[in-house]
Every structure is written in C-alpha cells, then in structure tokens.
C-alpha positions, 0 to 999 in steps of 0.5 A: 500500500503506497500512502501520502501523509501531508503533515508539518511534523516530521517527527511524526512522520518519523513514527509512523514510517517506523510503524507502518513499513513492517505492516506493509504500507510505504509512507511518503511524507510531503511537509506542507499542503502545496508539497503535498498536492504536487506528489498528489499529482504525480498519482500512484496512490492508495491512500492519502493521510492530511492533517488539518492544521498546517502553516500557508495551505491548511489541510482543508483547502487542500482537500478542496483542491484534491476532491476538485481533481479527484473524487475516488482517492481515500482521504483520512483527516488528522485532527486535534481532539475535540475539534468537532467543527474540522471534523465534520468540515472535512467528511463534508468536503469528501474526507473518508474519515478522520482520526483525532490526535494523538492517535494509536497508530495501530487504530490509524493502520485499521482506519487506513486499510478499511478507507483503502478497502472501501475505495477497491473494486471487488474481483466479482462486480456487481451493479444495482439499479433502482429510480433511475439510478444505477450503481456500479458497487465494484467500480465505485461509480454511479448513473441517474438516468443515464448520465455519469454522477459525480460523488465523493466516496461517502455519497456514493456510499449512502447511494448504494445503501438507498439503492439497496433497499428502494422502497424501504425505509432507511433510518437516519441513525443505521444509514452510516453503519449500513454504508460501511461508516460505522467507524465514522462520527458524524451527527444527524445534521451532517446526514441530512447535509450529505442527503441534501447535497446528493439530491442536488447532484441528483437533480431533477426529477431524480430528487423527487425520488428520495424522500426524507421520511419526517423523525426516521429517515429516508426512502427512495423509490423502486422505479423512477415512475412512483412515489417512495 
C-alpha cells in the first residue's frame, strides 16, 4: 500500500514510517499542503493521510483542491481532539474519515486499510439499479438516468445503501453503519447535509425520488415512475 501523509511534523512522520513499513504500507511524507498536492499529482496512490492544521495551505483547502481533481482517492483527516467543527468540515468536503490526535497508530493502520478497502473494486462486480439510478458497487461509480454522477466516496456510499433497499425505509441513525461508516462520527445534521447535497447532484426529477421520511429517515423509490 503506497500512502501520502501531508503533515508539518516530521517527527511524526518519523513514527509512523517506523510503524507502518513492517505492516506493509510505504509512507511518503510531503511537509506542507502545496508539497503535498504536487506528489498528489504525480498519482500512484492508495491512500492519502492530511492533517488539518498546517502553516500557508491548511489541510482543508487542500482537500478542496484534491476532491476538485479527484473524487475516488481515500482521504483520512488528522485532527486535534475535540475539534468537532474540522471534523465534520472535512467528511463534508469528501474526507473518508478522520482520526483525532494523538492517535494509536495501530487504530490509524485499521482506519487506513478499511478507507483503502472501501475505495477497491471487488474481483466479482456487481451493479444495482433502482429510480433511475444505477450503481456500479465494484467500480465505485454511479448513473441517474443515464448520465455519469459525480460523488465523493461517502455519497456514493449512502447511494448504494438507498439503492439497496428502494422502497424501504432507511433510518437516519443505521444509514452510516449500513454504508460501511460505522467507524465514522458524524451527527444527524451532517446526514441530512450529505442527503441534501446528493439530491442536488441528483437533480431533477431524480430528487423527487428520495424522500426524507419526517423523525426516521429516508426512502427512495423502486422505479423512477412512483412515489417512495
């Protein structure tokens, strides 16, 4: 596994290069944003490890410009305990997920490799379809009446898991769990932000389709032409 760590301390760099090298992972260190976004560029990765905090570029401007040019690469935030608010920034602007630090670099090396596995094709692929959406699971890609969605990785997994079940009720509380995010701490307003935000990429009258259902959750329908 070749993973990107974008962070100002080298020291921890230092660490977890110790750590992880036996575990399989080859960590390169870029130490600021503009660096970081430059290896970006170069391509080959598996992962990406962005800490939030960083003089000049910080890691959330920089995670705007990656998530510009590349909606599919697992991206795991490095934030200060407690700050929810950087947090919850950051899945919105297509983190896969987070960790706080100071953090057990095993629990790292657990988050890594579930975003990694996450992001991989399965060998047998599998495609799911429902109101007009379909969902290439495998492929990590998605169509609303035939034409290609733009995701971020977490999107796309609430998608799935709404495709999966058309015409049942989801409720807001499973729907992370469901989607594989389990590992992920977000509250139901960032749901229905991330809802919201699928809707409008959806368009009309593919919106129309996903219905919030008031104190539980949200459904979407069987066929394009009736209602959840």
């Amino acid at each position: 596994m070749r993973v990107l760590l974008i962070d100002d301390d080298a020291r921890l760099a230092e660490l977890l290069v110790a750590y992880l090298t036996p575990q399989g992972v080859a960590l390169t260190h870029a130490p600021g944003g503009q660096a970081g976004l430059a290896q970006v560029a170069a391509g080959g990765w598996d992962a990406v490890l962005l800490d939030v905090m960083m003089p000049g570029l910080d890691g959330l401007a920089v995670l705007r410009q990656l998530r510009a040019k590349d909606a599919r690469l697992p991206v795991l935030m490095l934030t200060a305990r407690g700050d929810e608010s950087d947090r919850v920034v950051g899945l919105e602007l297509g983190a896969d997920d987070y960790v706080a630090k100071p953090f057990s670099p095993r629990e790292l090396l657990a988050r890594l490799r579930a975003v990694v596995r996450r992001a991989t094709p399965s060998a047998v692929a599998a495609r799911i379809a429902a109101a007009g959406i379909e969902v290439d699971v495998a492929g990590r890609q998605a169509w609303v009446d035939g034409a290609p969605l733009e995701l971020t990785a977490l999107e796309l997994d609430l998608l799935t898991v709404l495709v999966q079940r058309a015409g049942r009720v989801v409720p807001r509380a499973a729907l992370l769990e469901l989607a594989g995010r389990d590992d992920t701490t977000v509250g139901d307003r960032t749901i229905d932000v991330h809802i919201s935000r699928l809707r409008k990429k959806l368009g009309e009258p593919a919106a129309a389709r996903l219905k919030t259902v008031r104190g539980i959750g949200y459904t979407l329908a069987r066929a394009a032409d009736e209602a959840p």
